[in-house]
Each structure stands twice: as C-alpha cells, then as structure tokens.
Biopython code that builds the backbone (N, CA, C, O; Angstrom):
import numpy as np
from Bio.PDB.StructureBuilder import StructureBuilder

atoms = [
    (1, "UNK", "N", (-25.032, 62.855, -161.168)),
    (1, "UNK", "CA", (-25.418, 62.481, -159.820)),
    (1, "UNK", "C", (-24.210, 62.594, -158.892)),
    (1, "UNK", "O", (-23.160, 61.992, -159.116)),
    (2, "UNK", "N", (-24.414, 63.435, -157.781)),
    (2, "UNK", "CA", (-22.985, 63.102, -156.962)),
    (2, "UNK", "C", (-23.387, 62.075, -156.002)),
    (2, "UNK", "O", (-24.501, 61.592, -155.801)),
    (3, "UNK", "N", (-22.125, 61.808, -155.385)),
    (3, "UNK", "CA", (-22.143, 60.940, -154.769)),
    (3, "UNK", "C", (-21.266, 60.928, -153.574)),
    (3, "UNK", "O", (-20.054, 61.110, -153.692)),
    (4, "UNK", "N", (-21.758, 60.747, -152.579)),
    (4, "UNK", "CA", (-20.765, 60.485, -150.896)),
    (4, "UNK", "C", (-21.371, 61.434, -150.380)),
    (4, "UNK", "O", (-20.788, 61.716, -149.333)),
    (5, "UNK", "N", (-22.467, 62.264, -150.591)),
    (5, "UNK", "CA", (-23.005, 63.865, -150.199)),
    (5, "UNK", "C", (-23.935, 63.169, -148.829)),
    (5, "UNK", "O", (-24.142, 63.974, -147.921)),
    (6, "UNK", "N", (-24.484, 61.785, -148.633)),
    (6, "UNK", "CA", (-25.181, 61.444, -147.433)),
    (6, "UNK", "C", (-23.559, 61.276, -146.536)),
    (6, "UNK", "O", (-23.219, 61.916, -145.541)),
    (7, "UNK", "N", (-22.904, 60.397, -147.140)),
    (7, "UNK", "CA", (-21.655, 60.011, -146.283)),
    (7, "UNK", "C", (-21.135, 61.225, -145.522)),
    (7, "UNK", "O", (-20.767, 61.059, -144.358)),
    (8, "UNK", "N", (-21.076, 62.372, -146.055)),
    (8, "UNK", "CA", (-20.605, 63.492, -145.530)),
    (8, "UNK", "C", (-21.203, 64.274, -144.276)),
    (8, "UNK", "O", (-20.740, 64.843, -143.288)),
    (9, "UNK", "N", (-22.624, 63.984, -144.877)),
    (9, "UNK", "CA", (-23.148, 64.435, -143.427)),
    (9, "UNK", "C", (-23.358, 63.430, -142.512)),
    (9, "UNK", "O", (-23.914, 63.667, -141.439)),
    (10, "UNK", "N", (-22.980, 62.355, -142.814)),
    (10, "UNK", "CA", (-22.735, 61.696, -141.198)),
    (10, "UNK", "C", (-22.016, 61.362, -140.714)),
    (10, "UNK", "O", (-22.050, 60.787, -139.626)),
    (11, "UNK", "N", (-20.661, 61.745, -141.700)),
    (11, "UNK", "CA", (-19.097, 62.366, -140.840)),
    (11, "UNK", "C", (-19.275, 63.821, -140.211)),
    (11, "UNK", "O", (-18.779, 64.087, -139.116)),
    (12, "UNK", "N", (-19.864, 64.570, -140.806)),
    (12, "UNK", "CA", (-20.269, 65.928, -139.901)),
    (12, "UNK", "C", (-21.194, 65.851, -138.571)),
    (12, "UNK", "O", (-21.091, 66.398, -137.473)),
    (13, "UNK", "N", (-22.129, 64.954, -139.114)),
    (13, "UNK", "CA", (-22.757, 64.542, -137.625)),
    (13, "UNK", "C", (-21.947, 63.603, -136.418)),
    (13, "UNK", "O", (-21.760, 63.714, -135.206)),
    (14, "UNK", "N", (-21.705, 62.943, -137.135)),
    (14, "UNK", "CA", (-20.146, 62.300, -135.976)),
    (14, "UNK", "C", (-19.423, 63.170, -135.397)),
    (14, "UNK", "O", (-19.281, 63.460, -134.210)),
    (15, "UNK", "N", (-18.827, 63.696, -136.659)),
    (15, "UNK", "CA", (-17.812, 65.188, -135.422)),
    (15, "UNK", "C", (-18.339, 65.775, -134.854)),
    (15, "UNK", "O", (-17.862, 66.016, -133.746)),
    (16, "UNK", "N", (-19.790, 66.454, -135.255)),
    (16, "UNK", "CA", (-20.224, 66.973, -133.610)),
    (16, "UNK", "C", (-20.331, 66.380, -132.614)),
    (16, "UNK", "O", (-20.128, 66.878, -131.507)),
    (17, "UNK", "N", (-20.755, 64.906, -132.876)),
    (17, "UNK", "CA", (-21.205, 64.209, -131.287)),
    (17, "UNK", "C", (-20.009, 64.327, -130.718)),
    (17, "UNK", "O", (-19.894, 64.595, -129.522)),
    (18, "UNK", "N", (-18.792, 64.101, -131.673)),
    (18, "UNK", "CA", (-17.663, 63.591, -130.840)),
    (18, "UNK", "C", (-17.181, 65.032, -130.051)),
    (18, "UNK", "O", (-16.988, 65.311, -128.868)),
    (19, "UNK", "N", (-17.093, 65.752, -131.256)),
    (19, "UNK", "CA", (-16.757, 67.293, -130.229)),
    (19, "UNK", "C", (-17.498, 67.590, -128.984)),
    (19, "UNK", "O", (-17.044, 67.920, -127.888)),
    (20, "UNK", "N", (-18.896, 67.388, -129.408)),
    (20, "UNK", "CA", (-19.818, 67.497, -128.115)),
    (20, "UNK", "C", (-19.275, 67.014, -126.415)),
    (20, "UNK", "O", (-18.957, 67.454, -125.310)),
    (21, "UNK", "N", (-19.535, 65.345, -127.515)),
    (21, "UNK", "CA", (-19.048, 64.541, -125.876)),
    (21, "UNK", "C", (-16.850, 64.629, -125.338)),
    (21, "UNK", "O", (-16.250, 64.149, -124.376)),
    (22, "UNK", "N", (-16.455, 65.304, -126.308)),
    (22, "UNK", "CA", (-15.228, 65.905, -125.424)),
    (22, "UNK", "C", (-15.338, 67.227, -124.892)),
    (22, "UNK", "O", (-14.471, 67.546, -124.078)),
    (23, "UNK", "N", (-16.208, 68.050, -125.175)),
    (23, "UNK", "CA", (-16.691, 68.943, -124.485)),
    (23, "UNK", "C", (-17.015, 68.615, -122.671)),
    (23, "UNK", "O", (-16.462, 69.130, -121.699)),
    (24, "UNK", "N", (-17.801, 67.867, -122.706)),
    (24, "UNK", "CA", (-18.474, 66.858, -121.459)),
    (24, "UNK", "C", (-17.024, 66.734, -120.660)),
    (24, "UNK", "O", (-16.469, 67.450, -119.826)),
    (25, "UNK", "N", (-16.665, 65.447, -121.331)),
    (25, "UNK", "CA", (-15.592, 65.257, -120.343)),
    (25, "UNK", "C", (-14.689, 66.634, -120.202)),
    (25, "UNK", "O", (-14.771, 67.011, -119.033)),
    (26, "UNK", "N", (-14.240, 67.109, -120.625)),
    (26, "UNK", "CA", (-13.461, 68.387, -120.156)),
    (26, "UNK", "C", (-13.856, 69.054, -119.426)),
    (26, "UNK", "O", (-13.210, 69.497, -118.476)),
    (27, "UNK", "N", (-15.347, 69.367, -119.749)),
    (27, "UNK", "CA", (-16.292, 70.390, -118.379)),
    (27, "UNK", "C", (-16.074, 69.138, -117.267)),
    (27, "UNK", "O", (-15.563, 69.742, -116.324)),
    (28, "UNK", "N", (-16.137, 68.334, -117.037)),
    (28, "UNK", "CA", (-16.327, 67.306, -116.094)),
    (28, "UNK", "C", (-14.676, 66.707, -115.426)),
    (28, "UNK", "O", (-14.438, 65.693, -114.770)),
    (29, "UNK", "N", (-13.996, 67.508, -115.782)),
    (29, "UNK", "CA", (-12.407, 67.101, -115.145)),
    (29, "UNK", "C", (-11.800, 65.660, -115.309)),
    (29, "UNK", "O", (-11.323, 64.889, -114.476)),
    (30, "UNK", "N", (-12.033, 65.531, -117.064)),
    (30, "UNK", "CA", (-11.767, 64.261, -117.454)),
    (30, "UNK", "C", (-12.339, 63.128, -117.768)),
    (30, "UNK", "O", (-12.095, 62.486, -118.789)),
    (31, "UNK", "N", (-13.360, 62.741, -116.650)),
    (31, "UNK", "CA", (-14.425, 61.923, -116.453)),
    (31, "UNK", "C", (-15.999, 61.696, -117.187)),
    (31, "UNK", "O", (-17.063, 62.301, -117.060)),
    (32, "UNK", "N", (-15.569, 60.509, -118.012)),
    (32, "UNK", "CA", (-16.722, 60.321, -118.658)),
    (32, "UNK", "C", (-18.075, 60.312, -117.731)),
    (32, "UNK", "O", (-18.114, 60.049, -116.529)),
    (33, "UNK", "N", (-19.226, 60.679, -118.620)),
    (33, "UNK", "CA", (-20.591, 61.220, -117.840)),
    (33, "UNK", "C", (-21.389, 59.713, -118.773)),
    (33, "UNK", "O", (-21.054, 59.310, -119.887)),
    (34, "UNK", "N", (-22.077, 59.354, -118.211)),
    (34, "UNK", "CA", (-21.958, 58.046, -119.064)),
    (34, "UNK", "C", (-24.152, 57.826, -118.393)),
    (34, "UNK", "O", (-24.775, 56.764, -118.398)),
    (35, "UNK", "N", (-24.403, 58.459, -118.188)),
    (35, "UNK", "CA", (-25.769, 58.702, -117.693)),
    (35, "UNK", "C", (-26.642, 58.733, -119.123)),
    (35, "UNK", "O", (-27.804, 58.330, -119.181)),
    (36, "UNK", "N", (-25.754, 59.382, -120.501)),
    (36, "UNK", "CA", (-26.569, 59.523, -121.791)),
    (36, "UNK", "C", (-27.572, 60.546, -121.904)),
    (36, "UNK", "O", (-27.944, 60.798, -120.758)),
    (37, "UNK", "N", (-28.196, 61.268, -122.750)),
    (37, "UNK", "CA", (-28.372, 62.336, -122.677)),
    (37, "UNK", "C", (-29.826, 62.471, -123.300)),
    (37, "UNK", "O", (-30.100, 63.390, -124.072)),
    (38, "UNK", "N", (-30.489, 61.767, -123.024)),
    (38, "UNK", "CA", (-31.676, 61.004, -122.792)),
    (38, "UNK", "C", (-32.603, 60.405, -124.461)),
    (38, "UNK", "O", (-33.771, 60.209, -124.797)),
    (39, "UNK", "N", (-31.086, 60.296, -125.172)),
    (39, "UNK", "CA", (-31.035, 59.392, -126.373)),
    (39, "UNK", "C", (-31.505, 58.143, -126.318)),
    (39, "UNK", "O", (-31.607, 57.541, -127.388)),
    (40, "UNK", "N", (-31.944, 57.390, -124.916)),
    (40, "UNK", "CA", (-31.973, 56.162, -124.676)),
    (40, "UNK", "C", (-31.282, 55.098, -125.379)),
    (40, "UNK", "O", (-31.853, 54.023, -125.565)),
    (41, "UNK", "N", (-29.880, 55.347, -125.860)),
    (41, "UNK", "CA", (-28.855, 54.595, -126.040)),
    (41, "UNK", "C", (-27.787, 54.994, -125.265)),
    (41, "UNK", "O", (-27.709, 56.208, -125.082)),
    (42, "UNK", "N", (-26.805, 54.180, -124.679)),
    (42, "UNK", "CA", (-25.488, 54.347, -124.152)),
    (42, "UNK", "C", (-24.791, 54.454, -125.504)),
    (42, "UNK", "O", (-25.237, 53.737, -126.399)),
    (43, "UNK", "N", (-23.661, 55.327, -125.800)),
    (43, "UNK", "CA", (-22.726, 55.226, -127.092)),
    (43, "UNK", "C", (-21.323, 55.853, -126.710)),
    (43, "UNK", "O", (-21.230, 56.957, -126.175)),
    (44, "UNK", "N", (-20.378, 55.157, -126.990)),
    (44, "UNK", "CA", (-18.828, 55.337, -126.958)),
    (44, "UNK", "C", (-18.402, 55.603, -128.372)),
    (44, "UNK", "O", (-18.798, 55.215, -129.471)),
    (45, "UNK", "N", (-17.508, 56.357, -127.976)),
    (45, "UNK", "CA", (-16.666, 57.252, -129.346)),
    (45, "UNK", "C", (-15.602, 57.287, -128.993)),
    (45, "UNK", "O", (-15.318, 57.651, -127.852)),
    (46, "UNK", "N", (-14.569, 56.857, -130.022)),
    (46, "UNK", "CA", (-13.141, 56.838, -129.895)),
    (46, "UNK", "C", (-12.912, 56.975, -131.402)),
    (46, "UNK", "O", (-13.854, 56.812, -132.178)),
    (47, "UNK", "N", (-11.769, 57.251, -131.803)),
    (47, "UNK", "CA", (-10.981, 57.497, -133.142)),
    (47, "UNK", "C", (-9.261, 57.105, -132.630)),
    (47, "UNK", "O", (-8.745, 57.516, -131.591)),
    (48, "UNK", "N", (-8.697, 56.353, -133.504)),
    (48, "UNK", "CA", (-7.456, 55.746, -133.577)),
    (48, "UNK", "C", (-7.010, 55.754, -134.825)),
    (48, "UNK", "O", (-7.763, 55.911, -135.786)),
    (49, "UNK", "N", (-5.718, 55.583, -134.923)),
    (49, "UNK", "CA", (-4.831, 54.743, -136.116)),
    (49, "UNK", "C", (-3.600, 54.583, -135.843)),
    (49, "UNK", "O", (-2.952, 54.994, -134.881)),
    (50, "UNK", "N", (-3.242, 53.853, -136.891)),
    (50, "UNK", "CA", (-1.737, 53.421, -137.042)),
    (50, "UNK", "C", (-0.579, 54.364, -137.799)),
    (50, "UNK", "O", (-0.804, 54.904, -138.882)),
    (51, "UNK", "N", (0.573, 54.477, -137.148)),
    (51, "UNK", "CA", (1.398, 54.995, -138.535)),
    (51, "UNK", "C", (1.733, 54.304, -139.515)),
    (51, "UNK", "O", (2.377, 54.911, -140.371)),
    (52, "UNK", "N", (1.496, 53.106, -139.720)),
    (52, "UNK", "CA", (1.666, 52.186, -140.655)),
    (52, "UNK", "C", (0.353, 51.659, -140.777)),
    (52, "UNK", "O", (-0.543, 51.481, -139.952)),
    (53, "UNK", "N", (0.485, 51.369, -142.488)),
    (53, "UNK", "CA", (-0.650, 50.521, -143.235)),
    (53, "UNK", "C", (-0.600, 49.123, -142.916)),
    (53, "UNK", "O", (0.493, 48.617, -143.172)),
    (54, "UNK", "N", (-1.420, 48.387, -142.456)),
    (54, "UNK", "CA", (-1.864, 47.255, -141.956)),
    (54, "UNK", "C", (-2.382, 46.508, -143.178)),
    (54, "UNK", "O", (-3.495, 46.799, -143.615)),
    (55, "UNK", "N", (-1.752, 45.702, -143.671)),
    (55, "UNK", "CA", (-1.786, 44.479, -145.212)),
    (55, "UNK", "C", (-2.165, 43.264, -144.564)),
    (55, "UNK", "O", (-1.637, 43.032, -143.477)),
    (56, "UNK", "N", (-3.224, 42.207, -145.170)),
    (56, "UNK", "CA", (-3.136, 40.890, -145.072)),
    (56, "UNK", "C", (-3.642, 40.814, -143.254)),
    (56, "UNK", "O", (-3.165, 39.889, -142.597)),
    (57, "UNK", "N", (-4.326, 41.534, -142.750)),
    (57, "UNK", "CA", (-4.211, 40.629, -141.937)),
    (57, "UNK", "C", (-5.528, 39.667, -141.123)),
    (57, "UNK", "O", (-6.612, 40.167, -140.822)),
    (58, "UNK", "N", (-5.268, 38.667, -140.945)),
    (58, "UNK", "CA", (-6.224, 37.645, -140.428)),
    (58, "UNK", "C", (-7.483, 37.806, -139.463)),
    (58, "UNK", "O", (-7.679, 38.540, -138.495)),
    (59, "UNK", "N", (-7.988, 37.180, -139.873)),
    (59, "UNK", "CA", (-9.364, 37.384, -139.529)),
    (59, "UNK", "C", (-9.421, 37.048, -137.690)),
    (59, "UNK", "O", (-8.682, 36.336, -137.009)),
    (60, "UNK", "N", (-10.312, 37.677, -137.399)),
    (60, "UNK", "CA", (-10.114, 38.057, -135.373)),
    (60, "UNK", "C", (-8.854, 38.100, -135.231)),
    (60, "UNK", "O", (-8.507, 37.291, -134.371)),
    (61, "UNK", "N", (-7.828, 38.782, -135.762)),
    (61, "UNK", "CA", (-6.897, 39.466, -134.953)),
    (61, "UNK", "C", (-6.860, 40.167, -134.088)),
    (61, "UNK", "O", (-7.927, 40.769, -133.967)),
    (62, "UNK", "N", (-5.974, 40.479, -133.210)),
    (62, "UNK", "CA", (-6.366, 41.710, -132.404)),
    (62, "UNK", "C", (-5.288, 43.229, -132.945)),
    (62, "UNK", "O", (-4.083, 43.471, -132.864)),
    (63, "UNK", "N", (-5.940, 43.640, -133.243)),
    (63, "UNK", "CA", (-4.863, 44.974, -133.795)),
    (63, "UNK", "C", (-4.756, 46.019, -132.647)),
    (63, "UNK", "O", (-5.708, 46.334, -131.933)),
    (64, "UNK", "N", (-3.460, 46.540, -132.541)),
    (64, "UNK", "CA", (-3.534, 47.580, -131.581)),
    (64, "UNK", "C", (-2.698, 48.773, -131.761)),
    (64, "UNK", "O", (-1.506, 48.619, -132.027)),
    (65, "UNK", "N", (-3.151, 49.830, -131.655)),
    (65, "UNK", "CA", (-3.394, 51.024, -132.625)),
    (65, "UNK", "C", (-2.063, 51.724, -131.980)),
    (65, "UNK", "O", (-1.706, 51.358, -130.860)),
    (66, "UNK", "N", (-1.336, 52.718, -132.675)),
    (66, "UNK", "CA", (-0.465, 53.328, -131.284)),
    (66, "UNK", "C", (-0.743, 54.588, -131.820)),
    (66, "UNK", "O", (0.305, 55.103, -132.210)),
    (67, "UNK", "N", (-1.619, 55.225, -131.982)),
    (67, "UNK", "CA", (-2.089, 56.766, -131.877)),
    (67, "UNK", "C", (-3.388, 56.783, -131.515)),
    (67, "UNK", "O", (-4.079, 55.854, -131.935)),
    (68, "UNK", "N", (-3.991, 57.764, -130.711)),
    (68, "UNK", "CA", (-5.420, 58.051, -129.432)),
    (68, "UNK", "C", (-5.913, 59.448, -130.121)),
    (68, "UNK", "O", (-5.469, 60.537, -129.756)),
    (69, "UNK", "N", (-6.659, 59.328, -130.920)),
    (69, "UNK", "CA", (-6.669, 60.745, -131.533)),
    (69, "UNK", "C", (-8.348, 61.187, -130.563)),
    (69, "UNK", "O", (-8.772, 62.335, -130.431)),
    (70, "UNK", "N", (-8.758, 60.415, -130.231)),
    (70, "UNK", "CA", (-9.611, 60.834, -129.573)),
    (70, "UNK", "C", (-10.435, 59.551, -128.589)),
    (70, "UNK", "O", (-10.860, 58.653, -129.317)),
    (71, "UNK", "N", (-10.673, 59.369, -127.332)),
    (71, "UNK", "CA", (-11.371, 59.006, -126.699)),
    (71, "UNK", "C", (-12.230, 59.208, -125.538)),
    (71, "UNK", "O", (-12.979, 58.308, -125.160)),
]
sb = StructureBuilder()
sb.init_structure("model")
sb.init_model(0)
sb.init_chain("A")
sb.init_seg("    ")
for serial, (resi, resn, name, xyz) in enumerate(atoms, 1):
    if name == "N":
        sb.init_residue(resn, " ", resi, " ")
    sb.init_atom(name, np.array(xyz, "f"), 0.0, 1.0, " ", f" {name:<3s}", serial, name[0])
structure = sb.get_structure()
C-alpha cells in the first residue's frame, strides 16, 4: 500500500492555487484582488520559515518567521 499519494496531490493542488493567485497579484501591479473567484470563500496564502529549528516552544506563542517565501 503506498502511502502520502492523497497528501501529494494536495500539495500539488496548493501550488497551483498559490502560483495562480501570484500570478493575480503580478498582473495586478502588486495588489491583492481579494473579490474571490467565485469559490464563495475568501482564502489567503502565504508560505514562511525560519532558518533555525524552533524546539520546545510554548503554547500561544507568537513566532515570527524571518523568511517570506511567498505572500
């Protein structure tokens, strides 16, 4: 049986939306289009991380990321 083969396609489906909707803003001179695309959900996409591994840490922290790999 394999396994992660659903997980995969809905990291592939993620990267398109996300490619999609940076597509948008770029045709659009930066500016999010935030009207939705008649999904009848509003949805935000961003991707971050850290250069360092984050150990131990407490519950409602606020973590704050210092790489923008996509928003």
């Amino acid at each position: 049986m394999v396994t992660g083969q659903k997980s995969c396609s809905r990291n592939a489906d993620l990267m398109k939306s996300i490619q999609y909707q940076l597509k948008l803003v770029e045709d659009n001179e930066g500016k999010c289009d935030c009207k939705g695309r008649g999904s009848g959900s509003e949805k935000v996409a961003f991707m971050v991380k850290n250069s360092v591994d984050l150990h131990n840490i407490p519950s409602k922290s606020v973590v704050v990321y210092n790489t923008v790999i996509t928003n």
